[in-house]
C-alpha positions, 0 to 999 in steps of 0.5 A: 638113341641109345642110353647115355649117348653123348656128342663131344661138341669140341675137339682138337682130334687133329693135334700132334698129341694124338699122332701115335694112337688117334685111332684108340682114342677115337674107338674109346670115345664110342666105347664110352657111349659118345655118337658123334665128336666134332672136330674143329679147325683153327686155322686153314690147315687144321680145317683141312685136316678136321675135314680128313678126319671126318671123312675118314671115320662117320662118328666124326663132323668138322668145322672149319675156322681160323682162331684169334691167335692166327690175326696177324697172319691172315691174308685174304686168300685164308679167308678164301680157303676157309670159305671153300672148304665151308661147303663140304658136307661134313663140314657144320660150322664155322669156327672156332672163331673169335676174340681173345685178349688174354694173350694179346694186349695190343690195340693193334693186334686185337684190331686184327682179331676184330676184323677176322672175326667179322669177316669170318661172320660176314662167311658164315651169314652167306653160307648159313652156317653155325658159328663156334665161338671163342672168347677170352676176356673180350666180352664187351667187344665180342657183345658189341660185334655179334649184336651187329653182325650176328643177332637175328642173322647167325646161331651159334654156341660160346665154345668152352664158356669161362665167363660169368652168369652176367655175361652168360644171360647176354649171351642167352639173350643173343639166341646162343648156345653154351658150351661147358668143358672140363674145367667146370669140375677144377675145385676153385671153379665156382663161378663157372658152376654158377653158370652151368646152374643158370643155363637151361639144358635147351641152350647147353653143350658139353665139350672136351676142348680136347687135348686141352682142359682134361677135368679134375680126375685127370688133369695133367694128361692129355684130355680126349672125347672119352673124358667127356663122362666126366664134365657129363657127371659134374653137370648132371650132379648141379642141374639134379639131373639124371646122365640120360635126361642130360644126354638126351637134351645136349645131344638133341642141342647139337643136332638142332644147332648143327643141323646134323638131323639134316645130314644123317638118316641116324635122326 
C-alpha cells in the first residue's frame, strides 16, 4: 500500500449536495491518498443509489441499510429490498442502522426503531455480513439489543462514535469497531478525545460522515472524503503516532472487518 493511504470508512457521497460536482470531489479525495470510500445507504433508495455509485467508480464500496430516522415508514417489502441488494459484490455491509433517540422521544416510535434494527440484525446474521452502527443517546437499549442478537453471531463498527469511554469499553468488549469522525477536532470535544485515546488502532475507523461533521478547520461547509486528513491528523497528534502507522492500521481495520481483502486482488 502506498504511504499514508487512508479509507474514509463512512460517507453520504449519494446526497444532493454533491449533484453539481461529485465527480471532483471523488477525484480529490484520490488525489488526497484515500484508496477506498465507503458509501452507505439509509434508506432503500439511497442503498441503491450507494450501489450506482460503487458500481460506476472502483475506489468506491457501498452498504445498504435503513436508518432509525425512516421507522415509521418501514413495511415489509423495504426490509425485502435491502435483503436483495445485500447480495451485490460491492456491497459490504448492512447499514447504516440502528437507534436514535435524540430526535425521537417517543416510546412508540423508539418500539419501531427497536424492531427495525433487530430485523435488519436478523439480515445481516443470514447473510454474514458486517453491521454499520448508529446510535444517539440509545446506549443502554442499543447494548441490550446487539448483546442478544449480535455478540458472537455479527462484527460490526459504531459508526461516528460520540459517546464516552464507559460506554466505549462496552462496545470494545462486544468485538466492535469504532469509527471517529470529524467532530473529534470540535474545541469543546474533549470527552471524545478521551475516547479515541482509549480505543487501540486494532479496533479503530476513521470516517468523515460525509456531507455532515466537516472538522474544525472547516466547519460550516459541506464536509467530503478529501477532509478525512483532517480527523487523520487529530488522531495521530492523541495516539503519538506517525500518519503512516495510523493509516496503515485503519486501512488494515477496514479490510479485515469488511472483507474487502476477499474481493480485490489490490490486498
Amino acid at each position: 500500500m502506498k504511504k499514508n493511504m487512508f479509507i474514509d470508512s463512512h460517507a453520504h457521497l449519494d446526497d444532493k449536495k454533491y449533484q453539481l460536482d461529485r465527480d471532483i470531489v471523488i477525484q480529490r479525495a484520490q488525489t488526497e491518498n484515500l484508496e477506498f470510500i465507503i458509501n452507505i445507504g439509509e434508506s432503500v433508495p439511497s442503498s441503491k443509489s450507494s450501489i450506482s455509485l460503487a458500481e460506476t467508480y472502483s475506489c468506491i464500496y457501498a452498504a445498504v441499510g435503513i436508518h432509525p430516522h425512516h421507522a415509521t415508514e418501514v413495511e415489509a417489502v423495504d426490509l425485502l429490498a435491502i435483503k436483495e441488494l445485500a447480495v451485490n459484490p460491492k456491497v459490504l455491509a448492512i447499514g447504516e442502522i440502528g437507534l436514535d433517540y435524540y430526535y425521537y422521544k417517543e416510546p412508540e416510535i423508539q418500539e419501531k426503531q427497536r424492531t427495525l434494527f433487530i430485523k435488519q440484525l436478523e439480515i445481516a446474521a443470514e447473510l454474514n455480513l458486517p453491521v454499520i452502527i448508529h446510535n444517539r443517546e440509545s446506549e443502554k437499549d442499543f447494548l441490550n439489543i446487539f448483546s442478544k442478537y449480535g455478540e458472537g453471531v455479527l462484527t460490526g463498527c459504531m459508526h461516528c462514535f460520540s459517546g464516552d469511554t464507559a460506554f466505549a469499553e462496552e462496545c470494545l468488549a462486544l468485538g466492535l469497531y469504532i469509527s471517529f469522525a470529524g467532530q473529534i477536532t470540535f474545541p469543546k470535544a474533549e470527552a471524545l478525545r478521551r475516547a479515541v485515546k482509549l480505543v487501540p488502532l486494532e479496533k479503530m475507523l476513521i470516517e468523515t460522515d460525509c456531507p455532515y461533521l466537516a472538522p474544525q478547520v472547516k466547519r460550516g461547509k459541506r464536509n467530503e472524503p478529501a477532509y478525512l486528513k483532517y480527523t487523520a491528523e487529530e488522531i495521530s497528534k492523541i495516539k503519538g503516532v506517525s500518519m503512516d502507522v495510523l493509516a496503515r492500521q485503519t486501512s488494515r481495520n477496514v479490510q479485515e472487518l469488511f472483507r474487502i481483502r476477499d474481493r480485490s486482488g489490490d490486498y
